[in-house]
N, C-alpha and C positions, 0 to 999 in steps of 0.2 A: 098718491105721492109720485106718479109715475111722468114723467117727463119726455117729451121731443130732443131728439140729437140737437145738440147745440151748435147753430149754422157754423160754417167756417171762416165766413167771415167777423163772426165775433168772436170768435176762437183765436182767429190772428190776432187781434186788436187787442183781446185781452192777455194775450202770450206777448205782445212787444214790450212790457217795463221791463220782461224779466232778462233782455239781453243786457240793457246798461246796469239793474243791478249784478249781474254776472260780471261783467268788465269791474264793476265794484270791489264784489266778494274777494273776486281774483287779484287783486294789487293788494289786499287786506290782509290773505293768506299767505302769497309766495313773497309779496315785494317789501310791501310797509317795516317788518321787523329786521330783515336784513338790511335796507338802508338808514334805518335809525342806528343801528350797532355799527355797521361800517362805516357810511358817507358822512353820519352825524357823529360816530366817534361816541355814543355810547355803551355805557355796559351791557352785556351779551345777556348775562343774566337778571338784572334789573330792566332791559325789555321784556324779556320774557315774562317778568313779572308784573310789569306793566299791564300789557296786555290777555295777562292771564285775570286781573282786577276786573278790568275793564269790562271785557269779555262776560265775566261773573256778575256782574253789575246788569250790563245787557239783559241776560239770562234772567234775574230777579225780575225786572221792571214788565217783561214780555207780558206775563198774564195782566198784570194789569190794565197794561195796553188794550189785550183780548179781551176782558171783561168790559172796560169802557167803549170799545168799539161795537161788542153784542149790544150794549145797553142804550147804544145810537138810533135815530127816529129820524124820519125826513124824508121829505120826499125824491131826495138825493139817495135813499136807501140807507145800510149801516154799513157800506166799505168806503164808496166814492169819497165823502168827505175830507174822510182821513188822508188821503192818498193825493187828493188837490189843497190839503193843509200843509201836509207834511215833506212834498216834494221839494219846495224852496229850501226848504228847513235842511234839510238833505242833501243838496246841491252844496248851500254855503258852510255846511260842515267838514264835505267831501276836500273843500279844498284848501281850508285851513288844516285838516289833520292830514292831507296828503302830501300838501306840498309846504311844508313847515319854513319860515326865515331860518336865515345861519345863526347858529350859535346860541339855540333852545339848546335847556337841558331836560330833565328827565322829570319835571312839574310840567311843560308843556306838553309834556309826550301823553301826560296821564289826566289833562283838563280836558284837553282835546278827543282823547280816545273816550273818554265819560258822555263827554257832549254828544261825539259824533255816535254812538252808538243808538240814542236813546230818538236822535231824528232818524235813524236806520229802523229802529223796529215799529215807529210811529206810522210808516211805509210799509213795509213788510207783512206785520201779520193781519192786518187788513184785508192786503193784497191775495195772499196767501186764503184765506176765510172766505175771500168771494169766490174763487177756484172752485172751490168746495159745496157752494153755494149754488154753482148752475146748472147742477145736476144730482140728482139722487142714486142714478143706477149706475151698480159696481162697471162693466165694461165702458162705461161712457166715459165714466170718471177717470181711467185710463186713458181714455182718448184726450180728455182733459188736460192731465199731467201732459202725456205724449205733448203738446204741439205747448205748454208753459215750459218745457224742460227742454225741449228740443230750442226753443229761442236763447233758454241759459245758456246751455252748451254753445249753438250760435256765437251768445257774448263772447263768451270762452275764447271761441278760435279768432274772433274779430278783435279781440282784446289783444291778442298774440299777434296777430297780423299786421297792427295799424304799427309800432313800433319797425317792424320788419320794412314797412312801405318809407318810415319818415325818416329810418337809418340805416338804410340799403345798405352805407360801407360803415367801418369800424364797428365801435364796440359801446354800445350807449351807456350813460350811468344809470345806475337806477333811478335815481330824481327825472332823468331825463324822460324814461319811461314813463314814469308818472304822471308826468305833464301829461303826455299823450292822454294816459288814461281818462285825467281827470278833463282833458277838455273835449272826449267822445262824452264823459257821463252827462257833464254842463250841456253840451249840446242836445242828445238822446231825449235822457232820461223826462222830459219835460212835453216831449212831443208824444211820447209813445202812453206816458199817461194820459193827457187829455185825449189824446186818440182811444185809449180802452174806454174812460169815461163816458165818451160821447157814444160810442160805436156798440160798445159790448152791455146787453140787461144786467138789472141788479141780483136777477138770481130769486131765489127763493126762500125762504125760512120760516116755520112756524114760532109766533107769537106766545111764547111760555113765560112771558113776563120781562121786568128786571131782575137779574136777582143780583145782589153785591160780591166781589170775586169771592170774599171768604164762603158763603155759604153755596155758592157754584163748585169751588173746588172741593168744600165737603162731600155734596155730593155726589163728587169725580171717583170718589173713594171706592164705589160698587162697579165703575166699569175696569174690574180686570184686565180683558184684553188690551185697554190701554195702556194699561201701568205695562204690560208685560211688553206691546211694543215701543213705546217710548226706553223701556231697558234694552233692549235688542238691537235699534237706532242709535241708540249713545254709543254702547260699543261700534257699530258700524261706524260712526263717524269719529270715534276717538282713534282709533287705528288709522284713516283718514288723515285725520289734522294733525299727527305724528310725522305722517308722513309731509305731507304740506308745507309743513312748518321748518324743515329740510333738504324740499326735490333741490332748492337753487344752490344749497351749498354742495348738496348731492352732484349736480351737474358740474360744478365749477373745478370741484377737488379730489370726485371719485372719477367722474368721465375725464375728465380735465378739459372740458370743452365752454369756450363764453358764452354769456349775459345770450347773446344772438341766438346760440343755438338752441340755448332753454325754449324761447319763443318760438322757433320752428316749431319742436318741441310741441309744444302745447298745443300748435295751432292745428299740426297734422295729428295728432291726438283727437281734439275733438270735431274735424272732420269725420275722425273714423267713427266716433261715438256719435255722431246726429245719423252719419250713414246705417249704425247698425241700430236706429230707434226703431225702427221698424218688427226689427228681432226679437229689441225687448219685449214689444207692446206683446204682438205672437206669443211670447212664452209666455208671459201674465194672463193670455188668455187660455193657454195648455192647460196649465200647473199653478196657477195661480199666483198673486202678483208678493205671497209671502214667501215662497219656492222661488220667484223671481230672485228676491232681494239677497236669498241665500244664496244665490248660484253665482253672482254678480260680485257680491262683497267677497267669498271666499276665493272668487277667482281672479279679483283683481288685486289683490292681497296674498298669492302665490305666486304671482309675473315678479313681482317684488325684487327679490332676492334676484331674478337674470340679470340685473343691472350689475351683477359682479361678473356676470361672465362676458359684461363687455371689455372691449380691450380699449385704455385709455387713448383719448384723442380721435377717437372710431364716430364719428358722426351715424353713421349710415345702421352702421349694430345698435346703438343706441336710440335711435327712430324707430327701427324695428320691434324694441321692446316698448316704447310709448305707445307705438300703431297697436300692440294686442292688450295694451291697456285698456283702450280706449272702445275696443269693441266690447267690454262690458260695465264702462263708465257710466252709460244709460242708463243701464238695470238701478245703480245708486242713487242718479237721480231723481227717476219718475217714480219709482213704487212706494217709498212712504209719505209723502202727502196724501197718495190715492188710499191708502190705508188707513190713514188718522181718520180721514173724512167717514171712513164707514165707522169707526169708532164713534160718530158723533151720532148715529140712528140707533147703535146699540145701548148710548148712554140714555136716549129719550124712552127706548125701553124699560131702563130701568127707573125713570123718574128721573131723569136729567131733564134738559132746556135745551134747545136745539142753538146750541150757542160754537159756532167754529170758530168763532176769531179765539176764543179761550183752549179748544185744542190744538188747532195751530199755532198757539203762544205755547203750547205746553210742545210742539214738535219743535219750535226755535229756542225755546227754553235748552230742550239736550242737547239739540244740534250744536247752540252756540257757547255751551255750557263743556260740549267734547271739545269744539275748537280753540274756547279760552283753556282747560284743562292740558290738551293737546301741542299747546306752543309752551305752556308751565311747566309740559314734562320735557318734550323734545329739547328746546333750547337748556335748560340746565344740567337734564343728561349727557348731553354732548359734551355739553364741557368737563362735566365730571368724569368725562371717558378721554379724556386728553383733548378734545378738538379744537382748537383755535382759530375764528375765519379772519382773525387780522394777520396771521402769521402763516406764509406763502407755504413753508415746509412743516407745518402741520402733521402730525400723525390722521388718518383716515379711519381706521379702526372703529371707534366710535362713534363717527360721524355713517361709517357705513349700519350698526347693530342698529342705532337709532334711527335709521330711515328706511330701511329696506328686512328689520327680521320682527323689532317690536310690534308694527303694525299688523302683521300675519298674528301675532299670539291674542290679539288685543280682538280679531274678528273673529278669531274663533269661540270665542267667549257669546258674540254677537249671534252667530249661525246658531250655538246650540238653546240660545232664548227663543228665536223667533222660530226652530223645528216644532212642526206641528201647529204649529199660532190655529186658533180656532175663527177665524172669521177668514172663507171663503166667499165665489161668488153666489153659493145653492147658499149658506147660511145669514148672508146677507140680505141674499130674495124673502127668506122664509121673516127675518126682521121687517121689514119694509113691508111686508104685507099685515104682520101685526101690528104696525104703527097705524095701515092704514082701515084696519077693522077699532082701533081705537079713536080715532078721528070722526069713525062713521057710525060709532056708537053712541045714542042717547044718553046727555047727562046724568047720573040718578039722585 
C-alpha cells in the first residue's frame, strides 16, 4: 500500500476548488446571517433558526452522499463525477441563496438554504475523499492537507481582499460584498475544478465491495478512534462557529470599527495563517498531528478574550490580535481531514471497506453539524443577553460573553477528548503494514 509523493503539480491542481469554496464557506459563516437580519429586516432569532435547520439538514444528507459516492464505478474513478455534476449545481444555488430579491421573507430564507446546502455537499465530500485518496502514508497526507488548506486560507484572504479592491472608499453593504463574493465563486470555482479533474490522478482505493450506507455505518460502530475524533472535532469547531457567528457584530459594536475594517481583518489574518503553514506541518511532524490540533484550538481560543483589551476605534490594536490569531489558524485547518483519512486504514483493519467519501461525510457531518448548532446557540444567546444589532446603543455585555469567552469553555471540552488520541504516525505504520501482509495473504 505504499505510495510515491504526490508530484506538485497535482497537488496544486487538486488544492485550487478549495479556494473558491473558502470564499464560499466564508460569506456563509460571517456574512449571509447578518444581512438577512439587518439588510433584509428579518428576525435575529428566526435566522438563527433557520440556519441552524438547514445546517442539520446538510449534516443528515452528508453520509449519504458519502456512501453513494464510495459506491461510484467509472472510468472517471468514484470522486471526479460528482464534482463535474455538481459544480453547476452549486454555482446556481450560490446565487440565489446569496444574493436574494427585495422583499423575501423568512420561507425564502429556508428553501433556498435547504437547496443550497445539499448542491454544497454533493461537491464537497467527494472532493474531500479524493484528498484522502492519493496517498496512504501519515506524513504525506499532511503534505496533502498542507497545500488543500493553504489554497482555503488563500480563499480566505482573497475573499477579504476583492471587496477591499472594488471599495477602496466608504463603507460597502453587505449585499454589496456579496455580489463580489458570488461573482469570484461563478467565475473560480468552475475553472479550478476542471483543472483538478484533468490534471490531478484518481487516487487509489481498495475494492471491498458495495455496501448500502446502513450496514457501512454498522460497521463504523468498531472504529473507536473515530467516534472519539469526530467528538473532539465538534467541540473544536462548535467553539469556532460561536465565535463566527459574531466576529462581524463583534467588530462593528465591541471594536466600534466598519464592515472595511472586518475585511482587512480577515485578510491580514489569513496571510499570517498560509505564512505560518509551514509551522504547522513542522509541529504535526514533532508531536504529531493530534498534539497539533490541541495546541492550535486551545490557543486560538485564549487570544479570544484580548479583543476586550482593545481600545474601541483602535484599528491597529485590533489587527494585532487578528495577526496572532491567525498564526494558529492552520493547525485548525490542516490536521483533521489528515486524521479522519488514517481512520479509514484502521476501520479496514477492523473489517470496514475502504470507503472515505463516508468518513469524510461523517467529518462534514460534525463539522457542519457544530456550525448549524453554533449560529443556533450564538445568535439567540445574544439576544437573550440583551444585544440588539438593529439598535445603534445596544448594551455589548452579551454580545462580548458570546463571542469571545463561550468559545474558550466549548474547546476545552475539545482538547481534553482528543489528549492522547491513539493513532499516531509509528501506529499508523504498524496499521498499514497489516493491511498489507493481509492483502498478500492467500485466500483460504
Amino acid at each position: 500500500m505504499s505510495q510515491s509523493p504526490t508530484s506538485t503539480r497535482s497537488l496544486i491542481a487538486y488544492a485550487g476548488p478549495s479556494a473558491p469554496v473558502a470564499i464560499l464557506m466564508m460569506q456563509l459563516i460571517v456574512y449571509l446571517p447578518p444581512m438577512y437580519a439587518q439588510e433584509l429586516g428579518l428576525d435575529l432569532a428566526s435566522v438563527g433558526l433557520v440556519f441552524f435547520l438547514a445546517r442539520a439538514w446538510d449534516a443528515v444528507i452528508d453520509p449519504l452522499i458519502g456512501n453513494l459516492s464510495d459506491r461510484t464505478r467509472g472510468r472517471w474513478g468514484r470522486r471526479k463525477p460528482w464534482l463535474l455534476v455538481g459544480t453547476p449545481l452549486l454555482m446556481a444555488a450560490t446565487v440565489a441563496f446569496c444574493l436574494p430579491p427585495a422583499g423575501i421573507g423568512i420561507g425564502y430564507l429556508a428553501i433556498m438554504a435547504f437547496a443550497f446546502y445539499v448542491t454544497l455537499t454533493i461537491v464537497q465530500i467527494p472532493y474531500l475523499s479524493w484528498g484522502a485518496e492519493l496517498s496512504r502514508d501519515y506524513r504525506e497526507r499532511t503534505r496533502i492537507g498542507g497545500f488543500r488548506e493553504g489554497f482555503l486560507m488563500g480563499g480566505v484572504a482573497l475573499g477579504a481582499a476583492l471587496p477591499l479592491v472594488f471599495f477602496s472608499s466608504g463603507n460597502p453593504s453587505l449585499r454589496e460584498i456579496l455580489t463580489v463574493f458570488v461573482s469570484a465563486i461563478v467565475l473560480l470555482l468552475p475553472i479550478t475544478v476542471i483543472a483538478a479533474t484533468l490534471i490531478t490522478p484518481q487516487g487509489s482505493f481498495v475494492d471491498t465491495g458495495k455496501r448500502g450506507l446502513l450496514p457501512a455505518l454498522v460497521i463504523l460502530r468498531r472504529n473507536k478512534p473515530l467516534v472519539r475524533l469526530l467528538a473532539g472535532i465538534f467541540s473544536f469547531w462548535l467553539g469556532g462557529a460561536v465565535f463566527n457567528a459574531m466576529v462581524l457584530f463583534m467588530v462593528q459594536f465591541t471594536l466600534q470599527l466598519p464592515t472595511s475594517a472586518f475585511l482587512w481583518f480577515v485578510f491580514i489574518q489569513y496571510v499570517v495563517a498560509i505564512a505560518c503553514l509551514p509551522m504547522a506541518m513542522w509541529v504535526a511532524h514533532q508531536v504529531g498531528r493530534h498534539r497539533g490540533l490541541i495546541i492550535g484550538g486551545i490557543g486560538f481560543f485564549a487570544m479570544l478574550p484580548l479583543f476586550l483589551l482593545v481600545e474601541p476605534g483602535s484599528f491597529w490594536q485590533a489587527l494585532l490580535v487578528f495577526c496572532l490569531t491567525g498564526t494558529l489558524t492552520s493547525f485548525i485547518w490542516v490536521m483533521p481531514p489528515a486524521m479522519i483519512a488514517d481512520t479509514v486504514e484502521y476501520g479496514m483493519l477492523k473489517g470496514g471497506g475502504d470507503d472515505a467519501a463516508l468518513y469524510m461525510a461523517l467529518y462534514m457531518f460534525m463539522q457542519k453539524a457544530a456550525l448549524a448548532l453554533g449560529v443556533g446557540i450564538a445568535l439567540p444567546l445574544a439576544s437573550q443577553l440583551g444585544f440588539d444589532p438593529t439598535n445603534p446603543a445596544t448594551p455589548i455585555q452579551g454580545l462580548n460573553v458570546t463571542a469571545l469567552l463561550v468559545p474558550g469553555v466549548i474547546g476545552i471540552v475539545g482538547a481534553l477528548i482528543m489528549f492522547n488520541y491513539p493513532i499516531d504516525a509509528r501506529r499508523h505504520a504498524i496499521i498499514r503494514r497489516w493491511l498489507a501482509r493481509r492483502q498478500l495473504s492467500p485466500p483460504v
